[in-house]
N, C-alpha and C positions, 0 to 999 in steps of 0.2 A: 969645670964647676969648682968653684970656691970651698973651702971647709966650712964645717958647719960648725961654729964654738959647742963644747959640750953644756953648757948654763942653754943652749934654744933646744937643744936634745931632753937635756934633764924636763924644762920647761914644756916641752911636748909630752913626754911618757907621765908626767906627774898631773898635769890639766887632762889627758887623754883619760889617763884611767879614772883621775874623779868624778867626770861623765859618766864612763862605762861603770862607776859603782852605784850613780844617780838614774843609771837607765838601765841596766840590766837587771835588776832585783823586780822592777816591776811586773814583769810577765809571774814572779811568784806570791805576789801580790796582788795579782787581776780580783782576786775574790774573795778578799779582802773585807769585812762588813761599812768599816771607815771610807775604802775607796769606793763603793758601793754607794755608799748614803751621800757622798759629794756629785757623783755623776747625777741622784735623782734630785739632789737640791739646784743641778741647774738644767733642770727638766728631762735630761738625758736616760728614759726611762729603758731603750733596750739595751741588751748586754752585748751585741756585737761590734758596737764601737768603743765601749771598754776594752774588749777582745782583740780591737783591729785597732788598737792604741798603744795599749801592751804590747806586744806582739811587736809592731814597727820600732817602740823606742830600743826593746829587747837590740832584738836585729841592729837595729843603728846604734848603740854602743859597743856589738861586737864586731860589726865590720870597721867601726873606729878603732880599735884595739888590732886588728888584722895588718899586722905591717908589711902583708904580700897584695894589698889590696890597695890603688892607686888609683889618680886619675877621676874621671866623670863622677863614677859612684862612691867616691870620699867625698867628691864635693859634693852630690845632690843631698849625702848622708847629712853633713852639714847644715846643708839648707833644713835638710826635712826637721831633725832635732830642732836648729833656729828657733819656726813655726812652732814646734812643738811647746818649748819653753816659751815661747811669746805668749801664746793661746792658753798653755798654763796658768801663767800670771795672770792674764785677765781674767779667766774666769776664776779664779780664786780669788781676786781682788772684788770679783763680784758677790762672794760669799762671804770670806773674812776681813776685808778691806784693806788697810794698807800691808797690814800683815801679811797678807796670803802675798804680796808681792816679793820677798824675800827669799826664800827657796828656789823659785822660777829665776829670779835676777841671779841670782850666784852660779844655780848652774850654767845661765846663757853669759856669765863673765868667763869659766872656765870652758866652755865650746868657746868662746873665742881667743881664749888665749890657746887653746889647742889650733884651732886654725890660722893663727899667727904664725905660729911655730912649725907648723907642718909644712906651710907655703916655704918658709924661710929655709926646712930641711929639703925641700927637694928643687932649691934653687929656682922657685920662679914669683913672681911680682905678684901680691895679692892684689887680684882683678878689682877696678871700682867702677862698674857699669852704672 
């Protein structure tokens, strides 16, 4: 296996953790009155998909941060944030308009410059199915 220059290293832990500062805070946040009054402005009136939202993004920023944790479930972690921030942006965009698109688009810039760099550190091709 090749080296990895230290500039896709740096690039990896510096994108890696502004994720995990953009999605670990949320589980202490879940109850929130602000995050609360967005979930019922887009009809989202119980609280167990607040719960089961928080909760996953928590989880998927810290298994992102976990550099004993490889393979499958870094990539599905990827995926599922992805979705996560996609689905953020729209519905914020369905509340705030273009505005609400801006939060959501940055953090889905840095998940992917985190998984640029991740692929590139552990020496294999990013998949394009």
């Amino acid at each position: 296996m090749a080296s990895v220059s230290k500039k896709v290293k740096i690039t990896f832990w510096i994108s890696t953790i502004l994720v995990a500062l953009m999605t670990v805070p949320s589980v202490l946040m879940m109850n929130d009155p602000q995050g609360i009054d967005v979930f019922k402005q887009l009809g989202i009136t119980g609280d167990w998909f607040r719960y089961e939202l928080n909760i996953g993004k928590t989880l998927g920023g810290l298994i992102l941060l976990a550099p004993f944790i490889n393979g499958r479930l870094k990539e599905w972690t990827y995926v599922a944030l992805g979705i996560d921030f996609i689905s953020a942006g729209i519905a914020l965009f369905t509340i705030m308009g273009i505005v609400g698109l801006v939060f959501p688009a940055v953090c889905l810039i840095f998940l992917a410059l985190s998984y640029f760099s991740y692929h590139k550190i552990q020496g294999t091709k990013t998949p394009w199915y």
